[in-house]
TIMARDREN-700701 format. One record per residue (C-alpha): chain; residue number from 0; x, y, z; residue in three letters. Coordinates in nm, 4 decimals. Layout:
REM TIMARDREN-700701
   drenmi   drenba          u          v          w   pafi
        A      NUM          X          Y          Z    ALA
...
REM end
This chain:
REM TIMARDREN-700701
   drenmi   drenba          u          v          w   pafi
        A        0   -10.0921     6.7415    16.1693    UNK
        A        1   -10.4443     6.6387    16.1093    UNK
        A        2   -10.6045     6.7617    16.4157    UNK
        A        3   -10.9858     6.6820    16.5168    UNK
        A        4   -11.2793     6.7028    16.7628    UNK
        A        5   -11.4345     6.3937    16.8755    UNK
        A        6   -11.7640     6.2611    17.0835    UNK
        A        7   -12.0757     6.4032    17.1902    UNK
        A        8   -12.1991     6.6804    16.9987    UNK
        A        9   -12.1632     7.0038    17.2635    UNK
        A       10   -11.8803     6.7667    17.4305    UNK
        A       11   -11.6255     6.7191    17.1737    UNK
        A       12   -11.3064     6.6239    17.3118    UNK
        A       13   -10.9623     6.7797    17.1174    UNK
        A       14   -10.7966     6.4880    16.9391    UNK
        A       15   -10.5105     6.4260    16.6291    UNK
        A       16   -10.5264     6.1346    16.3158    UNK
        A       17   -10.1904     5.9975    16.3852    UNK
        A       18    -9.9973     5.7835    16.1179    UNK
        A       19   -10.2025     5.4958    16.0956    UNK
        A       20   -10.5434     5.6418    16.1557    UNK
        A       21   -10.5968     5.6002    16.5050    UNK
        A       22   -10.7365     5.8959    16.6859    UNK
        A       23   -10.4935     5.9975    16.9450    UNK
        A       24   -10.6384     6.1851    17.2581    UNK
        A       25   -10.5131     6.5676    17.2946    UNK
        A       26   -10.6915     6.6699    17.5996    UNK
        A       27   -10.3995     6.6267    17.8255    UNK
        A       28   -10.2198     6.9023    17.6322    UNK
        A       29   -10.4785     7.1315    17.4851    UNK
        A       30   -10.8411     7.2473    17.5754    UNK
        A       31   -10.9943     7.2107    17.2860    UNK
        A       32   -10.8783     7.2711    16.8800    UNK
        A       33   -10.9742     7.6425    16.8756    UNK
        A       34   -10.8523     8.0190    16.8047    UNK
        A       35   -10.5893     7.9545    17.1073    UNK
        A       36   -10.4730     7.6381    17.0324    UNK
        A       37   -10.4014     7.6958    16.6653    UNK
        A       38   -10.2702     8.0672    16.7197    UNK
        A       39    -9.9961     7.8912    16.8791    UNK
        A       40    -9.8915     7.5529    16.7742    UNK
        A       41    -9.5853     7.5545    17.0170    UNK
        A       42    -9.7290     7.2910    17.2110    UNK
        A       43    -9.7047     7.0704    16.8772    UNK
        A       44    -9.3363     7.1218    16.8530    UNK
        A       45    -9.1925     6.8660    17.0170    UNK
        A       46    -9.4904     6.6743    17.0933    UNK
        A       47    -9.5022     6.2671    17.1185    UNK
        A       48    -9.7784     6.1055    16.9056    UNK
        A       49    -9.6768     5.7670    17.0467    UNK
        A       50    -9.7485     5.8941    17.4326    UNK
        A       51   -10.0763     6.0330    17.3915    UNK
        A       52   -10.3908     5.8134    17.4676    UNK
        A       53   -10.5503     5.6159    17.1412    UNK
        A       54   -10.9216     5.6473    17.1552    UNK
        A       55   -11.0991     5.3110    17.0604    UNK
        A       56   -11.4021     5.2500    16.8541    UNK
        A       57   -11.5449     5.4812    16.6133    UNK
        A       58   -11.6777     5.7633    16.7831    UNK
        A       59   -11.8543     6.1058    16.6438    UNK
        A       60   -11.6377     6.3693    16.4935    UNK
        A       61   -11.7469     6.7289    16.5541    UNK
        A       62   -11.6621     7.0429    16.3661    UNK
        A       63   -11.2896     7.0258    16.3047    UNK
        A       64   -11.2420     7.4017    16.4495    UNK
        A       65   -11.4397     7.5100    16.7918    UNK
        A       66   -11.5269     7.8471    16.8496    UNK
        A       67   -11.5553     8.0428    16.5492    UNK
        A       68   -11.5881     8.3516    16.5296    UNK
        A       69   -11.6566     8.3977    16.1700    UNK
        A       70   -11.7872     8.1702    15.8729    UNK
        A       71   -11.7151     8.3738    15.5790    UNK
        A       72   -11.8231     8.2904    15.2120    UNK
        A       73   -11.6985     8.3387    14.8858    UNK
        A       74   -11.9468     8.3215    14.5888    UNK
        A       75   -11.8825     8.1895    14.2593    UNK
        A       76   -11.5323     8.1711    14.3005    UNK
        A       77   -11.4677     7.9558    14.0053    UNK
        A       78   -11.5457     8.0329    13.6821    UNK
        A       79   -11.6834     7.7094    13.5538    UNK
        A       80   -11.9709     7.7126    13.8514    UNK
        A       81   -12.0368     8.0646    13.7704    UNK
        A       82   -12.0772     7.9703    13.4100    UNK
        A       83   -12.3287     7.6738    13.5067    UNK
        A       84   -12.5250     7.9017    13.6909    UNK
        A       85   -12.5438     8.1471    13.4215    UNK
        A       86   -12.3419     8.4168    13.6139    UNK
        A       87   -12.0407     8.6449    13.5039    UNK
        A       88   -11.7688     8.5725    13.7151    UNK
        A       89   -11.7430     8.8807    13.9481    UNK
        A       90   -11.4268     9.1656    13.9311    UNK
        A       91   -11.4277     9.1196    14.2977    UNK
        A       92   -11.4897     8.8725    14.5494    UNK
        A       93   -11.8740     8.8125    14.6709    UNK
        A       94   -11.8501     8.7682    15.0455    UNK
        A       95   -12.0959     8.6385    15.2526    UNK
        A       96   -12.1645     8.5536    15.6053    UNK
        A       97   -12.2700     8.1890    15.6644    UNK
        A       98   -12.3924     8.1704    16.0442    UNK
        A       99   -12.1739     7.9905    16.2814    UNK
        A      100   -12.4690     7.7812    16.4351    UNK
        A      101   -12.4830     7.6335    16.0726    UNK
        A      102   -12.1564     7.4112    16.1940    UNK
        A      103   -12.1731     7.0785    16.2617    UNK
        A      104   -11.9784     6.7464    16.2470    UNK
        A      105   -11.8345     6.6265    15.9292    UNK
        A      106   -12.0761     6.3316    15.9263    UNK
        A      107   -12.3841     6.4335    16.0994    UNK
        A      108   -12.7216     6.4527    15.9146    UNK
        A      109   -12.7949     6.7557    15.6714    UNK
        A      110   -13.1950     6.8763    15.8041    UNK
        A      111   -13.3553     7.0129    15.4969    UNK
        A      112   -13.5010     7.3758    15.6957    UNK
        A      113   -13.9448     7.3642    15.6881    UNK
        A      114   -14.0459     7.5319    15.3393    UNK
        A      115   -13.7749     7.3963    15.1146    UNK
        A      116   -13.7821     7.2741    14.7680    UNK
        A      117   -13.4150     7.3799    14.7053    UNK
        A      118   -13.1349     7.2229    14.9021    UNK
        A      119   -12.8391     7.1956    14.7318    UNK
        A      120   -12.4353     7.0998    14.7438    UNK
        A      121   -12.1413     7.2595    14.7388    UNK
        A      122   -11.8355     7.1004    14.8279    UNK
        A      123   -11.5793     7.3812    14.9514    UNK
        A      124   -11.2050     7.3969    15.0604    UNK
        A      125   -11.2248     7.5634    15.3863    UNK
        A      126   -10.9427     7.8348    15.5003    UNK
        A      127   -10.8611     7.8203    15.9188    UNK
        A      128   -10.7503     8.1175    16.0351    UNK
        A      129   -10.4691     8.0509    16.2773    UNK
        A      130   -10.3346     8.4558    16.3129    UNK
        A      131   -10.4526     8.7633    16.3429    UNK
        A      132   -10.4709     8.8917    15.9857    UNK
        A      133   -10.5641     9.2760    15.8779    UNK
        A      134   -10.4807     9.4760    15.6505    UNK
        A      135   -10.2055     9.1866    15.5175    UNK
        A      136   -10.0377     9.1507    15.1605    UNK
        A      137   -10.0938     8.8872    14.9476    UNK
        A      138    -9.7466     8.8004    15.0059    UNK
        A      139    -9.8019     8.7328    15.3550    UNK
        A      140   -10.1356     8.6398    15.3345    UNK
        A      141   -10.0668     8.2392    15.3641    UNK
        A      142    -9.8331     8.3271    15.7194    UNK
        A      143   -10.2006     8.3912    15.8484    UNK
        A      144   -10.3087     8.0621    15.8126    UNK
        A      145   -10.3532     7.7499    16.0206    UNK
        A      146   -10.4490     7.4719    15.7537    UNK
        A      147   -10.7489     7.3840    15.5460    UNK
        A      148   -11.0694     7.1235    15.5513    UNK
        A      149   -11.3472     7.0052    15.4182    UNK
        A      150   -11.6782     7.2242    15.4168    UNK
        A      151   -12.0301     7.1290    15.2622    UNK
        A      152   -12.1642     7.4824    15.2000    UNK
        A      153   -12.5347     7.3712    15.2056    UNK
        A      154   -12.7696     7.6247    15.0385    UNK
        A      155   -13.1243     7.6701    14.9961    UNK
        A      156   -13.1270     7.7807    14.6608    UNK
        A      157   -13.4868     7.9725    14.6830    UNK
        A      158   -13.4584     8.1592    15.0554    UNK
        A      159   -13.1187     8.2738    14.8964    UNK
        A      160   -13.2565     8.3753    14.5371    UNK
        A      161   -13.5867     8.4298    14.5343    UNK
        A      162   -13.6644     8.5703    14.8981    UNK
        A      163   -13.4993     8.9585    14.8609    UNK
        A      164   -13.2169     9.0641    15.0470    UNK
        A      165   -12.8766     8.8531    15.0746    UNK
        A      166   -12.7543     8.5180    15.0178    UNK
        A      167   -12.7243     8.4421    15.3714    UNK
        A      168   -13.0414     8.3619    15.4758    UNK
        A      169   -13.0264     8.0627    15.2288    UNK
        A      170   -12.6510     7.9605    15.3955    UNK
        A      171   -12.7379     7.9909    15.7399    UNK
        A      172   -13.0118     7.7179    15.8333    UNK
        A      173   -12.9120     7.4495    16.1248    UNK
        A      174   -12.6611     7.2198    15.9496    UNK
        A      175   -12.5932     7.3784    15.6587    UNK
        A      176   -12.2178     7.3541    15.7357    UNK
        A      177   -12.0208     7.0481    15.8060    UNK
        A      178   -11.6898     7.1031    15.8799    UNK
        A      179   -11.4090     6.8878    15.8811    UNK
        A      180   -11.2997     6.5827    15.9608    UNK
        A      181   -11.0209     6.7282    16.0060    UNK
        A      182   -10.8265     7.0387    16.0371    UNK
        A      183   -10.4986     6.9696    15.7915    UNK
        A      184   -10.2324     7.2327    15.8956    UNK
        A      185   -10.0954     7.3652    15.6437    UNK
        A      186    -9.7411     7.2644    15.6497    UNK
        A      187    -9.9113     6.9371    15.5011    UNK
        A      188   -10.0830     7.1337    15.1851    UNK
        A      189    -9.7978     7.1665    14.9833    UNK
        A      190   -10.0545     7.3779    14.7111    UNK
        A      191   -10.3819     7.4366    14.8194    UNK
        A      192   -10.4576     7.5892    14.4120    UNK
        A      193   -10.4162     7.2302    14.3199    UNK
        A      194   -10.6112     6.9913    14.5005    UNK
        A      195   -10.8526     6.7569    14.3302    UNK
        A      196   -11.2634     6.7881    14.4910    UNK
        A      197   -11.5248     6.5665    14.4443    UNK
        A      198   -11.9034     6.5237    14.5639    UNK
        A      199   -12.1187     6.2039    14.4780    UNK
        A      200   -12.5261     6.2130    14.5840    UNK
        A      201   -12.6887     5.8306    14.6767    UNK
        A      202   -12.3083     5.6872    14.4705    UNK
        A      203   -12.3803     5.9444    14.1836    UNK
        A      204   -12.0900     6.1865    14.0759    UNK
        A      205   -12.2326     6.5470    14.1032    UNK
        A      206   -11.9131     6.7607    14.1318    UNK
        A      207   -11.5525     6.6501    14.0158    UNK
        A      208   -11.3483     6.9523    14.0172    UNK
        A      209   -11.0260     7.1058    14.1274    UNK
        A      210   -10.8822     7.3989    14.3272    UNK
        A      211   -10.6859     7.4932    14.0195    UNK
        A      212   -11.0008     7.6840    13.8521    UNK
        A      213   -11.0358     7.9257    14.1555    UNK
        A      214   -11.0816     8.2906    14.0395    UNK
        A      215   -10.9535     8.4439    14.3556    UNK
        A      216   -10.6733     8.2031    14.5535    UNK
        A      217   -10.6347     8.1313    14.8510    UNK
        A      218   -10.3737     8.4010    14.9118    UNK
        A      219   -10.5994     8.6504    14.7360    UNK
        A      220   -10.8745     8.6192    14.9454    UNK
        A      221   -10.7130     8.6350    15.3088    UNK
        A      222   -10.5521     8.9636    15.1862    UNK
        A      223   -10.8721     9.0822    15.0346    UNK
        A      224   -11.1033     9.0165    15.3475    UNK
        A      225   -10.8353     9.1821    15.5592    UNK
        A      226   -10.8915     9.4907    15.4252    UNK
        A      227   -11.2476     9.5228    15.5169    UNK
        A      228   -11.2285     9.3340    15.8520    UNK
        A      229   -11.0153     9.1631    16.1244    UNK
        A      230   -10.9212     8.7686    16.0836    UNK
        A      231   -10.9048     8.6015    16.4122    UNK
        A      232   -10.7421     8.2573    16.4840    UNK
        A      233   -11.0316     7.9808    16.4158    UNK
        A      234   -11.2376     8.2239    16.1927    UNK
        A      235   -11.3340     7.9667    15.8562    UNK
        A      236   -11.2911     8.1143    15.4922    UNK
        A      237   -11.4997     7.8631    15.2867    UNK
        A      238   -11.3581     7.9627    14.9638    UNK
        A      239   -11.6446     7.8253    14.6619    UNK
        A      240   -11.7160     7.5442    14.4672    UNK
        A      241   -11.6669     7.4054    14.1229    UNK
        A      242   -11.9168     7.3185    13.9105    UNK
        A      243   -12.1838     7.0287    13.9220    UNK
        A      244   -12.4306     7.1832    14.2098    UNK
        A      245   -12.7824     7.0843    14.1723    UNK
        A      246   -12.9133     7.4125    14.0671    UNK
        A      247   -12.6207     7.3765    13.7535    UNK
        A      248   -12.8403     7.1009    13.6188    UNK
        A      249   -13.1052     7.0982    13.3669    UNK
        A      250   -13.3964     7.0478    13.5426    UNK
        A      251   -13.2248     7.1215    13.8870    UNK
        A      252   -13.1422     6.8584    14.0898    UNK
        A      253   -13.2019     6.9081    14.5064    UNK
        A      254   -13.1530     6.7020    14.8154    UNK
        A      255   -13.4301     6.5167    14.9989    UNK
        A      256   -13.4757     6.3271    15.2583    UNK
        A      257   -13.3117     5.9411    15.2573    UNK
        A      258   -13.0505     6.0808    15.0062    UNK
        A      259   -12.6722     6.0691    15.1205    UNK
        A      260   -12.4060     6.2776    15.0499    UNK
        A      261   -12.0621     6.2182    15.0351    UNK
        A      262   -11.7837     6.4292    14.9314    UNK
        A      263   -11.4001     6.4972    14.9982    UNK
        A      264   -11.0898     6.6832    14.9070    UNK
        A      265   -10.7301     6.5104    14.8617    UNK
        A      266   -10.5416     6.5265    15.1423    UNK
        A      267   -10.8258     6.6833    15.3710    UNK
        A      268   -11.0254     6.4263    15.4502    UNK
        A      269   -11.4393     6.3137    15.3324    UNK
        A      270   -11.7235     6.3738    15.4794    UNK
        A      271   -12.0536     6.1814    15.4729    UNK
        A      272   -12.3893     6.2908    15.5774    UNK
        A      273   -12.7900     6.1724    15.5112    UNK
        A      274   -13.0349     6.4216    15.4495    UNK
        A      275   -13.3542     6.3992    15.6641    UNK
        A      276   -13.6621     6.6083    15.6922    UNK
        A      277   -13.7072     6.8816    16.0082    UNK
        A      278   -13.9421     6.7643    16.1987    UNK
REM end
């Protein structure tokens, strides 16, 4: 299933991409797509695309996942994007915390935060929790899971490098993390270690990468985070990014305003935003 959240930002509705592309209307069945509804798909098992209500038009697309708990990080989880940004690639995963109220629709605008000189892209395969995970094997690690998206993990490269402390501070500004469209469950990912990525600025390839170059899978890094802390259902893993960031080039490349990003992940879906000045 491809399941979504559509309309109003703050009143997103709980919806599903059926065959053909039409959004189908799930509020009839489920609240919303969050921690309860994908900690138990039972209500999906025998459920009738073909009955449920098609929504017309073309409306907004939220956050593919309401209610997180979590928005955890990993950094330079493939070895080509550490290499670009002249780091060793790490013996164990970097986590970081990316702040929930960074979320926002798949398509809305990107807000480049008051001070910055350094926005940047990175387009991420995001990890949905969909149960309980701690202290799991790798083995079992992918049992814990609900499906995958698309994530933009927007970063200020200088409050994150050159302002002390930790990267989150550069991770966490207001729409620094479109999510979505849609939340792919994973019986639909037949390998998420082999899916093709790819982010364009104003039409312009910036990243064209893969899954496959991933330091720590997929697998890895839902058993790894489980041993320092719970996973709860609709907690996001946004899992790194290949190479081709703006800070990777030579002079660095960053976002402002009028520019428009698009980017996308086979099988999960693309996103599309336009960067635009805080006001």
């Amino acid at each position: 299933m491809k399941l979504l959240r559509y309309g109003p930002a703050g009143s997103e509705k709980p919806g599903l991409l059926d065959s053909a592309g039409q959004i189908r209307d799930l509020s009839g069945i489920i609240a919303d797509v969050g921690g309860d509804a994908i900690a138990d798909l039972g209500w999906a098992q025998n459920l009738d695309v073909a009955t449920l209500p098609v929504v017309g038009g073309s409306p907004r697309l939220g956050a593919c996942v309401a209610g997180t708990g979590k928005f955890i990080c990993i950094g330079l989880n493939y070895a080509d994007h550490a290499a670009e940004t002249g780091a060793t690639v790490p013996p164990e995963p970097v986590i970081f915390m990316k702040a929930t109220s960074a979320i926002v629709g798949p398509n809305d605008d990107v807000v480049i935060p008051r001070g910055s000189e350094a926005t940047d892209w990175e387009v991420e395969l995001g990890v949905v929790i969909g149960k309980k995970a701690k202290y799991v094997t790798e083995a079992d690690a992918l049992d814990h899971v609900a499906g995958y998206c698309v994530i933009n993990d927007v970063s200020e490269r200088d409050f994150q490098t050159k302002r002390s402390g930790q990267w989150t501070k550069g991770k966490s500004c207001d729409t620094f993390g479109p999510t979505g469209p849609w939340l792919v469950t994973k019986d639909e990912v037949a390998n998420p270690q082999a899916l093709k990525m790819w982010l364009t600025v104003n039409g312009l390839s910036k990243q064209d990468g893969s899954s496959k170059t991933m330091v720590y899978g997929v697998a890895h890094v839902v058993s790894y985070l489980s041993q320092f802390m719970t996973l709860h259902p609709g907690d996001i893993i946004s899992t790194g990014t290949p190479p081709g960031v703006g800070m990777g080039f030579k002079p660095p490349q960053y976002l402002k305003a009028g520019d428009v990003i698009e980017l996308g992940i086979e099988g999960l879906g693309t996103q599309k935003q336009t960067v635009v000045a805080d006001a």
